[in-house]
N, C-alpha and C positions, 0 to 999 in steps of 0.2 A: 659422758664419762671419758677420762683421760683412756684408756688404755683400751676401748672404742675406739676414739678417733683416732690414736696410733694402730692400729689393726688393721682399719680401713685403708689410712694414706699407706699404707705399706701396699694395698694390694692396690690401689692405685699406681704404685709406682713399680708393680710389675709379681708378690709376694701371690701366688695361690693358695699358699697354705698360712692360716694366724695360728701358732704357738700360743696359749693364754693362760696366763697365771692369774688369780686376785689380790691384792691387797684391801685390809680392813683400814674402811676410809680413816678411823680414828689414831689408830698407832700407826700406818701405816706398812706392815708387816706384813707377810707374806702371809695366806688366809686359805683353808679349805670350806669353807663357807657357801656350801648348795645356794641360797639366794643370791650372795653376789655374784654367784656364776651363770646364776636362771636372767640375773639381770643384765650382766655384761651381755649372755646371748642374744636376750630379747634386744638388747639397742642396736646391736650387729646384723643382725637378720631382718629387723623392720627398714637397715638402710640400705643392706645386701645381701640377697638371695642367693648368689653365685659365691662369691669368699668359701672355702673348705675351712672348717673352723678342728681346732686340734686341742683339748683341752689335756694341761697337765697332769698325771695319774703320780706323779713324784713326791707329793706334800704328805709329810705325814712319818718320815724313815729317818730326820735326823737325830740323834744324840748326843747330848754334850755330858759327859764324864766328870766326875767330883775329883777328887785328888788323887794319888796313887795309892793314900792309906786309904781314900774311902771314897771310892769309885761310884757306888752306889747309894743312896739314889741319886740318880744324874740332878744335873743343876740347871736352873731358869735358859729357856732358849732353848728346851730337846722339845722337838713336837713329834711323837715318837706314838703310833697309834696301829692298827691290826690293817689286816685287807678291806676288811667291808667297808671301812672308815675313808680308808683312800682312797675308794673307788664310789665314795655314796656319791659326790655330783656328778660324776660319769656314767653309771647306772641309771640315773634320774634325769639326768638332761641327754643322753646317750648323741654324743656327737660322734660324727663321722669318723674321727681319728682321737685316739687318744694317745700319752705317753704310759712306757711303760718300762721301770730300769729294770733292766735284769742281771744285778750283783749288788754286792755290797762294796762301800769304798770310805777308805781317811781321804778327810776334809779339813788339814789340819790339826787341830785336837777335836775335830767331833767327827761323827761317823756315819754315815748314810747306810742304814741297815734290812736287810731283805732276807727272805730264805727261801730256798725252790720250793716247801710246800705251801711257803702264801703266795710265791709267783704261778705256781701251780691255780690255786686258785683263783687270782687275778684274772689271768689268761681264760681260766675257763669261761669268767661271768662275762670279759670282753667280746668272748665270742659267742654268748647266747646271747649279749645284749647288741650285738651286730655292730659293734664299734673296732673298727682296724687300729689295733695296739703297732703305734712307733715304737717298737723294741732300742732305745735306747744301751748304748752299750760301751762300758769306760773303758775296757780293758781285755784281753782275748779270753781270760775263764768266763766272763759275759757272755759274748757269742757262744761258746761252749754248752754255757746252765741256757741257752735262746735256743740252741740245735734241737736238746735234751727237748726241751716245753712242743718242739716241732715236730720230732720226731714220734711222740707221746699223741699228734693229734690236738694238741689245745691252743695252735695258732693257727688261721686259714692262710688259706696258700696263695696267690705267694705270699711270703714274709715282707715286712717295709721294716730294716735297720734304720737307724741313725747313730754314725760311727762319730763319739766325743772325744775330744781331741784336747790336749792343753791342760786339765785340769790335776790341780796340783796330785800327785802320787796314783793320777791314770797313766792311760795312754799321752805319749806328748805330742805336740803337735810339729811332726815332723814328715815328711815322704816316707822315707823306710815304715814308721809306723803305721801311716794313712794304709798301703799297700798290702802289710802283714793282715792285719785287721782285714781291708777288701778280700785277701785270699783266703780266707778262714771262715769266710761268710757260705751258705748254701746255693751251692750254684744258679737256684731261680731266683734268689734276692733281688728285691729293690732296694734301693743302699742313699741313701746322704749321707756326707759327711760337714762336721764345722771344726775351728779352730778357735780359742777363747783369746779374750784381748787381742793383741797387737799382731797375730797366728788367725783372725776371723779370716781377713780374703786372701794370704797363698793358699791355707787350706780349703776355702772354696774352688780357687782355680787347680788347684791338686786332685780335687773331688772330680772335677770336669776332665781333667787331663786324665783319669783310671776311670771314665766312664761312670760314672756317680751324681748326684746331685748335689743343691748347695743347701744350707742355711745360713743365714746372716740376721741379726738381730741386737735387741738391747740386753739381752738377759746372757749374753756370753762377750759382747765388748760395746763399751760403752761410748768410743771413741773415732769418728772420721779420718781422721789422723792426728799428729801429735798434737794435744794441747787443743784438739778439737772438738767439744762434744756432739756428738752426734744423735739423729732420730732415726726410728726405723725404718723411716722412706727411704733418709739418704742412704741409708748402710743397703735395703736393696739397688736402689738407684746405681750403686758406684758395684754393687756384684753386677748387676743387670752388664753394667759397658762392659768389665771383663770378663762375664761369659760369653757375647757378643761378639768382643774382641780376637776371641780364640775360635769364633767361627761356629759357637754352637746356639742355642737360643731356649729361650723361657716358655716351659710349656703356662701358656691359661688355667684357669681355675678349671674354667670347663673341660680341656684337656686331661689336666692331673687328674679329675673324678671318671674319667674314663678310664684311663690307662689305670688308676685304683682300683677298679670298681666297684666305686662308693655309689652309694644311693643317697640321693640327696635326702634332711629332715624340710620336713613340713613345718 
């Protein structure tokens, strides 16, 4: 499977952690599809035992809007479903890390939609099912409804953010932002930060320069440089030299699962 063998060469070229979405091999569209995900695992694990694998808990929240006279019912393209729904291949194949947004956000004319008491309940199954929720987060009332879910007891300690950067009518991807957002975090946070498109590596090395971690990948910029398409090796490959560069260095898979303290699946 394609997004197997991008997974891998990625943690070859230095990635501990695989981010993984499915696509439904026939339309090719974005998929919450328990088998494709049992499947994708199973080819990843039968070729490496070590990779931290991080499945997406985000599919499932978008809406797309009728007109202004009739908004309702949304139109072709909202995959718009409850908690148990987005969280069934995560429950059932219970990986080491999953994602988990915490707020709602415009994406354009359609909308990415959540509410504290399905986050509530997300959180709680993440943590009887002993999967470390990536608290993903666009914007500072994010962190805010993530403190709330932490303070509550239904995220284990320490927390692991990932501060999103770039996306249209979030947070942008800028210093001052990157910054605000790290200061707003709980002081035992573990924190990444990314930047989308042509914002993926200063805001990697931004994330390094405020003591944070990186991401880099296909699913927030697609490109090497101008006019260059790129894969997910190169794009860690080229974070890999300039985090290096600035004197700091890549923890291993087997590192990261310590300093997580993740327990490896079987």
């Amino acid at each position: 499977m394609e997004i197997a063998d991008s997974a891998l060469e990625a943690y070859e070229a230095g990635a501990a952690i695989v981010h993984l979405h499915v696509r439904d091999p026939e339309t090719r569209l974005g998929s919450r599809d328990v088998g494709l995900y049992r499947e994708l695992e199973t080819i990843i694990r039968e070729r490496n035992k070590d990779v931290i694998i991080n499945l997406t808990g985000g599919m499932g929240g978008e809406i797309l809007f009728g007109s202004e006279q009739s908004p309702l019912p949304p139109t072709a393209g909202t995959d718009f479903v409850g908690p148990k729904e987005r969280m069934e291949h995560i429950l059932e194949l219970k990986p080491e890390i999953a994602s988990l947004d915490t707020g709602s956000l415009n994406f354009d004319d359609s909308l990415y939609a959540t509410t504290p008491t399905w986050l509530r309940a997300m959180s709680e199954s993440y943590k009887e099912a002993s999967v470390l929720p990536e608290i993903e987060v666009f914007e500072l009332g994010h962190i805010e409804l993530a403190k709330q879910l932490i303070k509550e007891g239904r995220i284990a300690q320490p927390p692991l953010f990932q501060l999103c950067l770039g996306i249209k009518y979030g947070a942008p991807a800028t210093p001052h932002a990157m910054m605000a957002m790290r200061n707003a975090l709980p002081s035992n946070a573990i924190w990444a930060g990314f930047g989308l498109g042509a914002m993926q590596l200063p805001m990697a090395a931004q994330a390094v320069l405020l003591g944070g971690n990186i991401r880099v990948g296909l699913e927030d910029n697609l490109y090497l440089e101008r006019g260059v398409l790129a894969t997910n090796a190169q794009l860690v490959t080229k974070a890999r030299q300039i985090v290096e560069a600035m004197g700091a260095r890549i923890r291993s898979a087997s590192e990261t699962r310590t300093w997580l303290n993740l327990k490896p699946r079987t």
